[in-house]
N, C-alpha and C positions, 0 to 999 in steps of 0.2 A: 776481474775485468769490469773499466766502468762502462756506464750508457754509451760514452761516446765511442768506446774500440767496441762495445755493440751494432753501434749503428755503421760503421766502418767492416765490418765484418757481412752485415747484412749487405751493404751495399755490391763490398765484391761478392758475397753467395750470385745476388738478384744481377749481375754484371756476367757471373759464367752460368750460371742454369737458368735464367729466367726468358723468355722470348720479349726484345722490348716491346711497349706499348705503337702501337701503329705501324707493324713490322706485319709485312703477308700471315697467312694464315699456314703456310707453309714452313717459314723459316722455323730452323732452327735454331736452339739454344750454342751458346758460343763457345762451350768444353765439346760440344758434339761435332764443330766443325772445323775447332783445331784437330782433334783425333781424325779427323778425316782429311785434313789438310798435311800431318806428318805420315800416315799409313801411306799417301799418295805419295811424299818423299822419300820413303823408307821402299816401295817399288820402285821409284823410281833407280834409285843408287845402287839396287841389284840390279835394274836393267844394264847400268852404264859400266858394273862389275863385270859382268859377264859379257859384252863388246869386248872390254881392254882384255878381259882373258881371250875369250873365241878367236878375235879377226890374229892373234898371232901364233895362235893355232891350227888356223885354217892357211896361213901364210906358211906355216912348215910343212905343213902337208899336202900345199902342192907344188912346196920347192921339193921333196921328199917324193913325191909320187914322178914328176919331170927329171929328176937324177935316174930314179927306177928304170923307168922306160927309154932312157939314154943308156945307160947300160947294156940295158936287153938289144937292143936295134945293133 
């Protein structure tokens, strides 16, 4: 490896884990808030799994429970 895929290496290191210069004192580095930006997608997509599963199982079951009680009557 020479100097310059050195210095190209440093540059992306100091690009995902470094905090830039004149950035809050708060902020974080930018590997820590991609991971927090795909975990909030990765809930999300379960949230939107489980809708498309529930609402057409809640839709049989009270086509299902309205058939029952039609019977019975």
């Amino acid at each position: 490896m020479d100097e310059e895929e050195r210095k190209m290496l440093r540059d992306v290191h100091d690009a995902l884990f470094a905090v830039p210069i004149g950035s809050p004192s708060d902020r974080e580095p930018l590997i820590i808030r991609a991971n927090a930006a795909l975990d909030k997608l990765d809930r999300g997509s379960w949230t939107v799994r489980t809708l498309i599963w529930l609402l057409p199982v809640l839709a049989g079951l009270g086509i299902a429970f309205k058939e029952i009680t039609g019977w019975i009557k």
